[in-house]
N, C-alpha and C positions, 0 to 999 in steps of 0.2 A: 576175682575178676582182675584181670590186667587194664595200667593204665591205658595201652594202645583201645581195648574193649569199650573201657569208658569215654574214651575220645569220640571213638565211633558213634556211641549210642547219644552221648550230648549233640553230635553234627545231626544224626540223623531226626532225633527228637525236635533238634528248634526246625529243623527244615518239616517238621509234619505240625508246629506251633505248639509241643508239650513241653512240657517238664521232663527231661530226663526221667530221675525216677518212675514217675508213669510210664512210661514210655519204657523203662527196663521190665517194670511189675507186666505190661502187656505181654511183653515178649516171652516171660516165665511163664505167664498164664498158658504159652502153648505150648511150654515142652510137658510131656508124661511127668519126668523125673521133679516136677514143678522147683528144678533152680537152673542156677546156671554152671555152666562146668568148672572145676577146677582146672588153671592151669598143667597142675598138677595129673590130671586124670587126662590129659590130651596130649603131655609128654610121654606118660605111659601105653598110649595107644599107639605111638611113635615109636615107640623104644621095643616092643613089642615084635616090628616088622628087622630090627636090626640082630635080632636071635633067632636061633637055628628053628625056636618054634615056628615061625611062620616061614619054612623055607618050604614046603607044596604050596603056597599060597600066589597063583598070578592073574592078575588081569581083573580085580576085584577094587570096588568101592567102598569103604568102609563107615561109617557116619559114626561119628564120637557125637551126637548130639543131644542124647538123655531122651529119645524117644523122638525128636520135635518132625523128621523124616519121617512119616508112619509107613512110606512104602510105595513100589510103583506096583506092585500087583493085585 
């Protein structure tokens, strides 16, 4: 988790009157992949679009988010 991540999640936690960690643990509870992403594996989903493998690729949404999207259809 990046510090920016954790900034986020302490604002957002006292604004709902939790404990951060709670309030992290909630938010795992709802991805599939039950953690949180590495920075590391959202650079890579980045870096991904800057090689020739994703050159057919346009006009698409992608979610790097361990499942927590299940889907609009």
């Amino acid at each position: 988790m990046t510090d920016r991540f954790l900034s986020i999640m302490e604002v957002t936690a006292k604004s709902l009157d939790m404990e951060k960690e709670d309030f992290v643990e909630t938010k795992v509870r709802d991805i599939p992949l039950a953690r949180i992403a590495k920075p590391e594996e959202i650079a890579q989903s980045c870096l991904f679009f800057l090689t020739s493998l994703s050159s057919y690729i346009t006009g698409q949404t992608i979610m790097v988010d361990g499942g927590q999207t299940k889907g609009f259809y």
